[in-house]
N, C-alpha and C positions, 0 to 999 in steps of 0.2 A: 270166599275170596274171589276179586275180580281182578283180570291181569285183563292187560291188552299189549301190544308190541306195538313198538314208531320208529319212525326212522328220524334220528335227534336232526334237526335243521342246522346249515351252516356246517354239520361235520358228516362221512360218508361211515356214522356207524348208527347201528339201530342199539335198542333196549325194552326189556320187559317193564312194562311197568305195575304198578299193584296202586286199590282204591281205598286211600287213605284217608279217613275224615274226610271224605269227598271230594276231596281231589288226589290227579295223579302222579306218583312219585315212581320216578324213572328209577330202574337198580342201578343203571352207569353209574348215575349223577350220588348214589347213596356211596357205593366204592369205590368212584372218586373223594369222598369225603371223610371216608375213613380209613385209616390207614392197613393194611392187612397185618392182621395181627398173627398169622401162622398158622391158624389152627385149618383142617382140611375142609370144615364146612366152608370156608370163607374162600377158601379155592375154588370148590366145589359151586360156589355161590358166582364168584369171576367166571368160570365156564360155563355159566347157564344161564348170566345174566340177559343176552336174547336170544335164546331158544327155549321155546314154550315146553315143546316136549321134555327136555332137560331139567325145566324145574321141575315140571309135575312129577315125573318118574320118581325125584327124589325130594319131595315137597314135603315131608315129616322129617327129613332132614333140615334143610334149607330156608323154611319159614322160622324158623326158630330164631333161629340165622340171621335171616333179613330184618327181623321186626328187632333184635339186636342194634343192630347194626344204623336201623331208620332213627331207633330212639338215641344214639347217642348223634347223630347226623343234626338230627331236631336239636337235642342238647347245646353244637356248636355253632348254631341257626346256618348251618349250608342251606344253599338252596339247593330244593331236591326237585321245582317243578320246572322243569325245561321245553322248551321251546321245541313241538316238536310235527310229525305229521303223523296220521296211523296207517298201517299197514296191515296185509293180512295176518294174523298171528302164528299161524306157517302153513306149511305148503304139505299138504299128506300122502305120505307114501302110497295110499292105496284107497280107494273112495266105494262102498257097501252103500245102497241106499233097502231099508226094509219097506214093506210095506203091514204095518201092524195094529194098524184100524180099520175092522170091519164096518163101519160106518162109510168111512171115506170111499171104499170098494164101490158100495151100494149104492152113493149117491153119485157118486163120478161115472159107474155105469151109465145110472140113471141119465146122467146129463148126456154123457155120448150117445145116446141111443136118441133123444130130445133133438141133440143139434145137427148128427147126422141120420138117422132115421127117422122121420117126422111120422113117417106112417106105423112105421112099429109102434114106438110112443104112444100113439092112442090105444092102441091093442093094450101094453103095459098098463098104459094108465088104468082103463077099463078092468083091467083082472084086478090088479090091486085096490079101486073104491071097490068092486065084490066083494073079493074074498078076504079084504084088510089084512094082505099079505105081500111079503113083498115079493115081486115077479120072482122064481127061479133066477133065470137069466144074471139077473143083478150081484146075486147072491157069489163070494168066492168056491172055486173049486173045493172038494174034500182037501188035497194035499196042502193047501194054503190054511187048514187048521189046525194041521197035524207038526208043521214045521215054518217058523219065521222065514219065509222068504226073500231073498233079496235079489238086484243086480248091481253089478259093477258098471262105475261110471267112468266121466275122464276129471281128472284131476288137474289136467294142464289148463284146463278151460274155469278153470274157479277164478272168480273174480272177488275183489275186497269191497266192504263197507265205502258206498259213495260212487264206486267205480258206474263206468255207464254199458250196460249192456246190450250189445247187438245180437238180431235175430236172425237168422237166416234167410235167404226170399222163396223159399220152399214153405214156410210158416206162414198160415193162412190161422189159422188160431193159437194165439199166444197165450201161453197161460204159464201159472207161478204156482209151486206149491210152499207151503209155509210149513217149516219143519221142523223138531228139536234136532238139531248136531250135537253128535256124540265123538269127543275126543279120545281115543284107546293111548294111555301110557304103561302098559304093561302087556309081553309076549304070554301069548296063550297055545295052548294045545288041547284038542277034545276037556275044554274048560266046563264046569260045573255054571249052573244057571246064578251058583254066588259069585263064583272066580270073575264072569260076566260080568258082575257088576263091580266088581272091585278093581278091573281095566279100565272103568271109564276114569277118566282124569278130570273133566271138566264138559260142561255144554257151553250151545252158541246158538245164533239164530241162524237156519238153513234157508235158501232160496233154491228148488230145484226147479228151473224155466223148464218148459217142455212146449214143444210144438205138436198139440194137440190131433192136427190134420192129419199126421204122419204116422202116430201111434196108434190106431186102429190097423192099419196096414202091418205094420211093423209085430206088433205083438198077438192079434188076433186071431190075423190071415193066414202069419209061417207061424206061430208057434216060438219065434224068438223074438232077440231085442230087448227092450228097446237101445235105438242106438241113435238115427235120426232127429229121432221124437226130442232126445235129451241134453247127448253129448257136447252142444255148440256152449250150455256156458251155466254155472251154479253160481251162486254166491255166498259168501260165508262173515256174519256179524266182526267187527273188529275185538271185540268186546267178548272174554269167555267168561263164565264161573263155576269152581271146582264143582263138585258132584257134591260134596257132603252138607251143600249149601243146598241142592234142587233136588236129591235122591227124598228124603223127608216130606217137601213137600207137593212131589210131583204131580197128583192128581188134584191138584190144588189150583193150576196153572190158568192161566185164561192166554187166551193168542187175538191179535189182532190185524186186520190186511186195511193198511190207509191205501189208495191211489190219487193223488193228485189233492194230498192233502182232507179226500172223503173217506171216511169208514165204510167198507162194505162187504163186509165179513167180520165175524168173532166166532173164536173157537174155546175149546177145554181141551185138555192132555190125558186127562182121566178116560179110564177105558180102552187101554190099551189091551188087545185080544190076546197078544206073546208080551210080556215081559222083556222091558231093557238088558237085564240081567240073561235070560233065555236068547233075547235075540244075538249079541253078542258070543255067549257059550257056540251058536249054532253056529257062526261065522265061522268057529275054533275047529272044527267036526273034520278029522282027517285033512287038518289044515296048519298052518302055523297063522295066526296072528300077530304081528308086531308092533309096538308100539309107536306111534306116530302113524296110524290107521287111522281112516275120520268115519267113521258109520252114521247113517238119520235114519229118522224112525219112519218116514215115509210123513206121507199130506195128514194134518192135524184136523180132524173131520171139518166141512166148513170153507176150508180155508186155501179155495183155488179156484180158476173162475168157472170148470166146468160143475162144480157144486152148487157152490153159489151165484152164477149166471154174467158175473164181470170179467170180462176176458181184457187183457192189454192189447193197447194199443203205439203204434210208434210215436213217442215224444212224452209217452207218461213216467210218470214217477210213481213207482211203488215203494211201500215203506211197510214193514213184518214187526210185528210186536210180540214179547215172551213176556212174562211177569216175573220180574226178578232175576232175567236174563241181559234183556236190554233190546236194539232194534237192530235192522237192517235198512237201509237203504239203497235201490238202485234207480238211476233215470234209464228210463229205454230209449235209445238211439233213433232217430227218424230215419234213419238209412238201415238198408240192411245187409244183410254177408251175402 
């Protein structure tokens, strides 16, 4: 199922909408057209018609409900497509980014050590065509094996599909990572690596910016963070779809990075070291998780410029690709913060 949220033009209320025979039907626009008939799903359907989080939570409910409700809409030919803008599909409580490809680690080492150690780099290079191994160095710590990792990020700095993104003028290297987003609709406690998976609600496409210059300082040097490096600004797809739609075929996925309309990156999702299910449960670990939480699984190997060698620049346009997801979009701003 694919929902997105918009803000209806011409009136100051917004609405979920769902992907209907390929096009999209607003929920306002369906319970404006049908009368309520009483019963409490249809209540229940009135109160969630835009908040994301609200369907999903009770979306074994509620779908039943709406596909109800569309086919007798259809029936009386309402129009159900309205004139509308998109918006972010909400706003989350609390922002978990993991990092849970071992690939990604290794090669994003690899590039920092490339772009800011020229002279190490060769030393690396030189061990690894020997020994056809990969440097130590590169490789993650024990603890990053033993347990999904994450940091907390800032949530007031998420930006929507299309929005234009400003970098900081401290960012001397800009770079993007290209991420699955995972939307939590269900509260957790010391959860099971299934309970884990049976929170996620929906995925989306992630943008987590990072200013590259600043993050070796920041997380290398003290041992914390990062905070500089990240916090000024993410981006999150307009566009989600449930889990029961992407759980199935997850290692199946292909990812793509346009900039300025060029390809210069493709990725896969397959190979994940922790489990979505695991990484979530771990979130839960002497914790409460809540629902309307957004977690990512961290950079999808490939697919950021210190991997792959294309860093942004001010006034480009980047563009994220999922399979079966949908896109992202953002321009980067010529000015900076």
């Amino acid at each position: 199922m694919k929902l997105k949220r918009v803000k209806l033009k011409n009136l100051e209320k917004y609405s979920l909408c769902v992907l209907k025979d390929g096009q999209w039907v607003a929920f306002r626009a369906v319970l404006d057209a049908v009368p309520d008939d009483g019963t409490n799903e249809h209540k229940k359907l009135e109160n969630a018609s835009d908040d994301l989080i609200a369907f999903l939570k009770d979306r074994t409910d509620l779908q039943p409900k709406l596909e109800e409700l569309i086919a007798i809409a259809q029936t009386n030919n309402a129009e159900l497509i309205l004139d509308s803008q998109d918006v972010m599909p909400f706003r989350p409580l609390l922002y978990r980014d993991f990092m849970l490809c071992e690939k990604h680690v290794i090669n994003s080492s690899r590039g920092f050590v490339k772009r800011l150690m020229p002279k190490v780099a060769i030393v690396t290079k030189i061990f690894e065509v020997i020994t056809r191994k990969t440097f130590p160095m590169f490789l993650p710590k024990k603890p990053w094996y033993e347990n999904p990792v994450y940091y907390k990020g800032n949530v007031l700095s998420f930006v929507a599909d299309r929005e234009t993104v400003t970098f900081p003028k401290y960012a001397t290297l800009k770079d993007y990572e290209l991420e699955l987003g995972m939307i939590i609709t269900k509260d957790l406690l010391n959860a099971t690596e299934e309970e884990g998976f049976g929170a996620i609600g929906a995925f989306c496409v992630f943008n987590d910016f990072s200013a590259r210059n600043v993050q070796i300082d920041e997380m290398r040097k003290t041992g914390f963070g990062p905070c500089k490096a990240k916090d000024f600004s993410s981006s999150i797809s307009s566009v989600v779809v449930t889990a029961d739609e992407i759980l199935p075929v997850l290692d199946t996925l292909t990812t793509r990075v346009f900039i300025n309309n060029n390809k210069v990156a493709e990725g896969e999702i397959k190979g994940l070291y922790h489990s979505l299910g695991k990484a979530v449960a771990y979130a839960s670990k002497g914790e409460r998780v809540y629902a309307g939480e957004f977690m990512a699984t961290g950079t999808i190997p490939n697919c950021c410029g210190m991997e792959n060698g294309v860093l942004l620049e001010c006034g480009d346009v980047i563009r994220l690709e999922i399979d079966r997801i949908g896109e992202l979009t953002n321009p980067i701003s010529k000015s900076l913060l």
